[in-house]
N, C-alpha and C positions, 0 to 999 in steps of 0.2 A: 506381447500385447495381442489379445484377440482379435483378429481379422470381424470387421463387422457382417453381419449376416444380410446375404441378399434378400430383398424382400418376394416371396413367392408371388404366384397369380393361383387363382382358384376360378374356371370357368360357370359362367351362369348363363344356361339358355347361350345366346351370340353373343354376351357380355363377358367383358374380363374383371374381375374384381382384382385387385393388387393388394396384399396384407401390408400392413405396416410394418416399419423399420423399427426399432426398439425406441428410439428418440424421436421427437418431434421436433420439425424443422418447418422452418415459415418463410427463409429468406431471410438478406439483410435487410428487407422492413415486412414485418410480419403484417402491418395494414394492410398494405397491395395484394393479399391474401385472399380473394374475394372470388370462389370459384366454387361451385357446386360441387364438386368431385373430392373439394380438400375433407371432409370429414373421416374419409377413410383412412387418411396419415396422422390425422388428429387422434385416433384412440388407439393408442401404440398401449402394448401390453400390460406396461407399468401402469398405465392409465387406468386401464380397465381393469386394472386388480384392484384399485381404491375407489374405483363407481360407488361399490355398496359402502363404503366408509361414508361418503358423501352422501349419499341419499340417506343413509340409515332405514332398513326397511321397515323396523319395528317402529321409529318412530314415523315415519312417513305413512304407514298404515294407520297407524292412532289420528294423523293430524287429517286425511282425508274418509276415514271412517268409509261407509258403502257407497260413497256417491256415482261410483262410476258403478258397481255392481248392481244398484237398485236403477241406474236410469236405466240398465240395458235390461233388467226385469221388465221397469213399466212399459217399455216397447215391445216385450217380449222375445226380446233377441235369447239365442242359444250358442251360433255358431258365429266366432267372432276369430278376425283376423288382426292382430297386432303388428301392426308394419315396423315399431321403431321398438320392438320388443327391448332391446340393451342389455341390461342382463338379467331381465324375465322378471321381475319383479311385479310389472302387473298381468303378463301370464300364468303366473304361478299362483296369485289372489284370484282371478279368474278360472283357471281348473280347481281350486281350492272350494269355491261355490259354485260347480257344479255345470260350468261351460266348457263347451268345445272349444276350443279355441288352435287356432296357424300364429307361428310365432316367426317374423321375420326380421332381418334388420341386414344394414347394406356393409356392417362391421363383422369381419369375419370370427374377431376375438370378442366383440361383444357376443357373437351369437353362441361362442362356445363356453364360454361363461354362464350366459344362460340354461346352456343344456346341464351344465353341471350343477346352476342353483336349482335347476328343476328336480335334480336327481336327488340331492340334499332332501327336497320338501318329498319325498315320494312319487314324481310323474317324471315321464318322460315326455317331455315339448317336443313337439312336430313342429322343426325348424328347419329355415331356409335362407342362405344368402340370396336377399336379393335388392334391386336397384327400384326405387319406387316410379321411377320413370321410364321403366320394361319390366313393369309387376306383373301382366296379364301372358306373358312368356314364360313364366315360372310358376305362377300360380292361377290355376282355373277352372277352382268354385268359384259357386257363388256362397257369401255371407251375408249375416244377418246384421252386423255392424264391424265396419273397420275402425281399431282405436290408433290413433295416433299421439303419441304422450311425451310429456321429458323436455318438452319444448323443442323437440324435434325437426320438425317441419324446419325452423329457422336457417337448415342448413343450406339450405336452397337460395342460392343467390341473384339467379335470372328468372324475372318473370315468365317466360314460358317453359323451364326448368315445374315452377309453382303448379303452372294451369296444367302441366303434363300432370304430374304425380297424383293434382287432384279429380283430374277427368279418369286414371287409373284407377282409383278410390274408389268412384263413383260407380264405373263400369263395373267392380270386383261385389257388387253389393246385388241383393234381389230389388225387386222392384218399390218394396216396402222399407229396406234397409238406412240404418246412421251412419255417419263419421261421425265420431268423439275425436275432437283435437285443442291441441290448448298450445300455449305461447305465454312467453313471459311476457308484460306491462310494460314495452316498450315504449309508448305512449308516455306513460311515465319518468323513462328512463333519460328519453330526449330530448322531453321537456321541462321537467324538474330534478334531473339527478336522481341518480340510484340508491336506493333504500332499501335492506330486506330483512326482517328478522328470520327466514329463513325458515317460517314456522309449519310451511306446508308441503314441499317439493323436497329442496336440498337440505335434509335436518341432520345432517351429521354435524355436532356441534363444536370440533375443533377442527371444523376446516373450512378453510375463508374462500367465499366463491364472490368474484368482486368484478366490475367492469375495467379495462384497462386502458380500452380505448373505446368510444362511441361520435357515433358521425350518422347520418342519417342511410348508409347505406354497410356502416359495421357497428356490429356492436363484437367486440375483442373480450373473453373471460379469461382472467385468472385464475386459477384453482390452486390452494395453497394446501399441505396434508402437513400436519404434527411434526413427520420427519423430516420436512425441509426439502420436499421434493415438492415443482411446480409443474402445472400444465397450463396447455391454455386453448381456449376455443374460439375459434373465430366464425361468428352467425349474421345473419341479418337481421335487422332490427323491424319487424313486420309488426307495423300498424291494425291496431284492431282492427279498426274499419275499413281498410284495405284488405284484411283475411278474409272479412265477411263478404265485402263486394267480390272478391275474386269465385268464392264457394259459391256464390246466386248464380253467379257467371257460367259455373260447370254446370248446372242445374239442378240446385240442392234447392229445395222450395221454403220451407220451414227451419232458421237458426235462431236457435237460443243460445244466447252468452249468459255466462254464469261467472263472477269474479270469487278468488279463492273457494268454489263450491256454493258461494250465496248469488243470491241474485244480483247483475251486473249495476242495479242502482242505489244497492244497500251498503255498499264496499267503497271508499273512497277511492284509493291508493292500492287496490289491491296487487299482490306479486304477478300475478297470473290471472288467465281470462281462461276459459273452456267454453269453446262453442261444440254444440249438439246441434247437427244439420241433418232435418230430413228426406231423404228421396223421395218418399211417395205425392202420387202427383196430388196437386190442389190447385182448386180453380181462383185461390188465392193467393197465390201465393205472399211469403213476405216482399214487399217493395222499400228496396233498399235505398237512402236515402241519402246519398257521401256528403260528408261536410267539407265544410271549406278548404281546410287543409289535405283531404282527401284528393277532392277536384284541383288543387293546384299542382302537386305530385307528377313527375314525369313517370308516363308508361317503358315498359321496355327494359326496365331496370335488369 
């Protein structure tokens, strides 16, 4: 029997990254799992070799068409930073039309995954492990928009874990510069149960990505593949309007939520939300306006 492989460290800046073990382990209750730090053990290699099954790139390109490429046109962004790169999938559509683009992610097998879809499409990615909560240690330009995608963000369990990564965001950008970030419809998920024809994000069509556990502060994925091999993610379940109040908070002036790519009030149920938050100052800002259920919500999480 094979002796199991110890897991490495790979240093970042003061940071220590730790690679994942071949298997995912959560404990004898995978709920209690609720820690910012777990997503690193979460994409254990098997995992990351069936990403692109799940997402299906070709289809997932067809189902969101240019919307991320044309908003960063109409602001006229060039130089764009991908913090939750994964495996390049929208760095690789992005050098593909003609941006610059930093490809980072805090998974050391996502990121080499990426390097190698990059190498497939003809680029080489300017990649970087790094921790989006000591971004400005490893990385420091300035960009023109940082993307945050894949419903990423969710990993982040503690609120000031969130306010960290997003006042690094902010900092990382020019004065003029967006976050592009999006999140699954948890909103919906909480409220109504989970629904998703899967027609925008995860379109790999024989593989079941389903909730297993939700509660207002997990929402638990399963991830099922053809061969009968599972995984499972465990994120938080972040409220639209709790993303947005926190983003005003950092001091992002102007956010537009966008549901499945259309406007946020043309979509009923939509799977996902995409907010576009501007830096530049204005003497109007948007005034954010929390709803009931927002304002009852304890801080500190």
């Amino acid at each position: 029997m094979e002796s199991k492989p110890t897991p490495e460290t790979i240093k970042t800046s003061q940071r220590v990254l730790t690679c994942p073990d071949q298997d995912q382990s959560f404990g004898k209750d995978p709920t209690k799992r609720r820690d910012s730090d777990n997503f690193v053990q979460e994409y254990v290699p098997g995992f990351v070799d069936k990403w692109d099954e799940l997402i299906d790139w070709k289809r997932r390109a067809e189902s969101e068409g240019d919307f991320f490429i044309q908003a960063l046109k109409d602001r006229g962004c060039r130089k764009i930073l991908d913090v939750a790169c994964g495996t390049g999938f929208h760095s690789v559509r992005l050098r593909q039309a003609g941006f610059e683009v930093v490809s980072v992610d805090g998974s050391a097998s996502m990121l080499a995954k990426a390097f190698n879809n990059g190498r497939k499409h003809g680029f080489i990615l300017r990649t970087s492990l790094v921790d989006w909560r000591w971004l400005s240690r490893d990385i420091h330009d300035k960009f023109d928009a940082v993307i945050c995608l894949g419903n990423s963000f969710t990993h982040l369990f503690k609120e000031h874990d969130r306010r960290k990564a997003l006042a690094e965001f902010y900092a990382a950008l020019r004065h003029d510069g967006i976050l592009i970030l999006d999140q699954r419809n948890y909103d919906g998920i909480l409220d109504e149960g989970y629904s998703s024809q899967h027609k925008y994000y995860y379109c790999g069509g024989d593989v079941v990505a389903e909730p297993e556990h939700v509660d207002e502060g997990l929402a638990r994925f399963r991830y099922a593949f053809p061969d009968g091999s599972e995984y499972f993610l465990n994120m938080f379940p972040l409220r639209k309007d709790y993303t947005v109040r926190l983003m005003h908070e950092v001091g992002f002036q102007q956010i537009t939520t966008y549901a499945d790519f259309q406007d946020d009030d043309k979509v009923d149920d939509p799977d996902f939300f995409i907010h576009v938050a501007e830096k530049d100052y204005s003497e109007n800002p948007d005034r954010f306006v929390p709803n009931k259920r927002e304002v009852s919500r304890a801080d500190g999480i």
